[in-house]
C-alpha positions in Angstrom: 53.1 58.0 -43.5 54.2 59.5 -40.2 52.0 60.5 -37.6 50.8 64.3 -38.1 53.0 66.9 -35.4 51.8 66.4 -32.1 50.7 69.5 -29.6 53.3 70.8 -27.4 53.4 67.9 -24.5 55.4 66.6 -22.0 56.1 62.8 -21.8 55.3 61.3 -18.4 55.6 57.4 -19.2 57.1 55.0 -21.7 56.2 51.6 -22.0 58.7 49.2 -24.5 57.6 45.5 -25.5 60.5 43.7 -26.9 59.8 40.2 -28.5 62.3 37.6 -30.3 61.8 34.2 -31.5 64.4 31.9 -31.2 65.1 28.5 -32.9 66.4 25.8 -30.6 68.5 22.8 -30.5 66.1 20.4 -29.6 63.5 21.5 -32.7 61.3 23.7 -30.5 60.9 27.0 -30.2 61.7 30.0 -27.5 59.2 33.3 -27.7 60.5 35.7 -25.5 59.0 38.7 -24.0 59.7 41.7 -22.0 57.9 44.9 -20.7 58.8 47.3 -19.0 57.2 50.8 -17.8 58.9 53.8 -16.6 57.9 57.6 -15.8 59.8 60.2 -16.2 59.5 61.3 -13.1 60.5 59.8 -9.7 57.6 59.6 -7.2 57.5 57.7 -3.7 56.2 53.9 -3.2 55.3 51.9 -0.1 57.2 48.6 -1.1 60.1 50.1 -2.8 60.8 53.1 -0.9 61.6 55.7 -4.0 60.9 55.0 -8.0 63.4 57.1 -9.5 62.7 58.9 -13.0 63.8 56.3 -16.3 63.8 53.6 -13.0 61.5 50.7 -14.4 58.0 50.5 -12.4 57.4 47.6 -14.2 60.0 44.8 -15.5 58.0 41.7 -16.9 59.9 38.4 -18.8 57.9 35.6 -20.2 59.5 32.5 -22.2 57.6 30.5 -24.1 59.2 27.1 -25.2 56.3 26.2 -28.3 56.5 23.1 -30.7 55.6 23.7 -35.0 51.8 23.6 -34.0 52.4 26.6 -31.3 51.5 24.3 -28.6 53.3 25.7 -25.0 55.6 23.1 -23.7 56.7 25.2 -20.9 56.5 28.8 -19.5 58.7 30.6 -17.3 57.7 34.2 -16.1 59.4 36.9 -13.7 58.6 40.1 -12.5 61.8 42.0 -12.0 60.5 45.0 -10.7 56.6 45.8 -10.0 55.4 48.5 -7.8 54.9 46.2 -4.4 56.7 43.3 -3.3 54.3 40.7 -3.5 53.8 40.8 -7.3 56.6 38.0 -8.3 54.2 35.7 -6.1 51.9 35.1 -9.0 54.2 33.9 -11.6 54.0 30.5 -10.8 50.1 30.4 -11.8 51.5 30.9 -16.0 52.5 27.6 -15.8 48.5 26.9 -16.4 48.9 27.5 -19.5 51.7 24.8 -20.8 49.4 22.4 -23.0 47.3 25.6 -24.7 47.5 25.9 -28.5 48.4 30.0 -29.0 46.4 30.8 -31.9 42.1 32.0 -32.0 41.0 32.0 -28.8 44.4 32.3 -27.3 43.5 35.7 -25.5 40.3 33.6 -23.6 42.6 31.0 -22.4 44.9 33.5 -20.8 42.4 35.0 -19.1 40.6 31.3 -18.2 43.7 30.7 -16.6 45.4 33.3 -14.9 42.4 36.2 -15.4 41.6 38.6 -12.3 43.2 37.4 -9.0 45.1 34.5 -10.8 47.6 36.5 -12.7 48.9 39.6 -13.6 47.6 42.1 -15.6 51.3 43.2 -17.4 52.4 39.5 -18.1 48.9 38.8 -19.2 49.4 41.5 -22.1 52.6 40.4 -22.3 51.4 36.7 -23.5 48.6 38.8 -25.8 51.6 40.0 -27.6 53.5 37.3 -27.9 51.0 35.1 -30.4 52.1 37.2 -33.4 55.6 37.0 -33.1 55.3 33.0 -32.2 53.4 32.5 -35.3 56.3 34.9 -37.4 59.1 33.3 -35.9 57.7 29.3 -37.5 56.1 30.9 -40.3 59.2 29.7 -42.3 59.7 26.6 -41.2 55.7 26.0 -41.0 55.9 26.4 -44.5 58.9 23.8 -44.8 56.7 21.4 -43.7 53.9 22.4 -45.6 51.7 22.7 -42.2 50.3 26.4 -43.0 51.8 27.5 -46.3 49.9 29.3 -48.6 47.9 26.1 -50.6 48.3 25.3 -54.1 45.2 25.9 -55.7 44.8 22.7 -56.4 45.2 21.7 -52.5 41.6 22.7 -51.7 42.4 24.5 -48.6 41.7 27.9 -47.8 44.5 30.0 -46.1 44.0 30.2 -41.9 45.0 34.4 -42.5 42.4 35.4 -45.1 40.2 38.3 -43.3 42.5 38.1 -40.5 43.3 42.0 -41.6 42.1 44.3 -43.8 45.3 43.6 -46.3 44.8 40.1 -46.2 40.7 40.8 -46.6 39.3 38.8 -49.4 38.1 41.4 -51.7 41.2 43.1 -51.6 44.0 43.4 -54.0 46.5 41.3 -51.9 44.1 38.0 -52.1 43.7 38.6 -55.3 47.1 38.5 -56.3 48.6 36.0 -54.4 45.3 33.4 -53.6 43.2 34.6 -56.5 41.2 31.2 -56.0 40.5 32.5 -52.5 39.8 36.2 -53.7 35.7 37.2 -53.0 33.9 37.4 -56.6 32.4 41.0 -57.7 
């Protein structure tokens, strides 16, 4: 169902997230990111001299090269634009988190590693993003390999993604159709 009609407004800023997952030669994985924020207005800036209306304030790329177990092998972040000139200094700092695992607890490492002063608040939510899409771009071939697929009942093991959302809640209709061993008694 669509949103109800808004009051009369004017925009003032967009902000688009666009994330693909990527199979690659080698048998890992490539999770890419980009943000970018714009006004719709132009307005004056120390670094940059002029940000022009629809002209990005913001222009954020992560890559995340991840193995079947969604373990970062490597990182690589740019800022293309950012409102001053020493923002592309930080991106070196992501490379913190090659080694982490992105699944719970993946927000705290980002912000272990490259929180506050370390990082950079846009890439940061960037990486927050990208853990869904990671996990929805192995999901099949997870399953190929039997490492997260939905268990046999006989398998004994309980699904990782039951309560993760109110669909997937175990007293609700979903669970109990598809994982009905898994589904909460009445």
């Amino acid at each position: 169902m669509p949103l109800s009609e808004p009051v009369k407004r004017r925009q003032l800023h967009t902000r688009t997230i666009v994330i693909e997952g990527f199979a690659r030669e080698d048998g890992l994985w490539d999770i890419e990111g980009r943000m970018t924020d714009a006004k719709t207005y132009g307005f004056p800036n120390r670094d940059r001299g002029r940000i022009e209306a629809g002209e990005p304030v913001h222009d954020m790329r992560v890559r995340l090269t991840i193995d079947l177990d969604l373990r970062v092998h490597k990182i690589e972040a740019s800022t293309d634009a950012s409102p001053y000139r020493v923002c592309p200094e930080i991106v070196p700092n992501y490379g913190k988190l090659e080694g982490a695992v992105i699944g719970p607890g993946w927000r705290a490492k980002i912000k272990d590693a490259v929180g506050g002063r370390e990082g950079c608040t846009h890439i940061s939510e960037l990486l927050v993003a990208m853990a869904t899409p990671a996990y929805q771009t192995l999901f099949s071939e997870r399953a190929k390999r039997n490492a997260d697929h939905p268990p046999l009942p006989s398998s004994g093991k309980r699904p990782s993604w039951i309560n993760s959302c109110y669909a997937l809640r175990e007293e609700g209709e979903v669970v109990r159709r598809e994982w009905p061993q898994w589904a909460a008694k009445d």
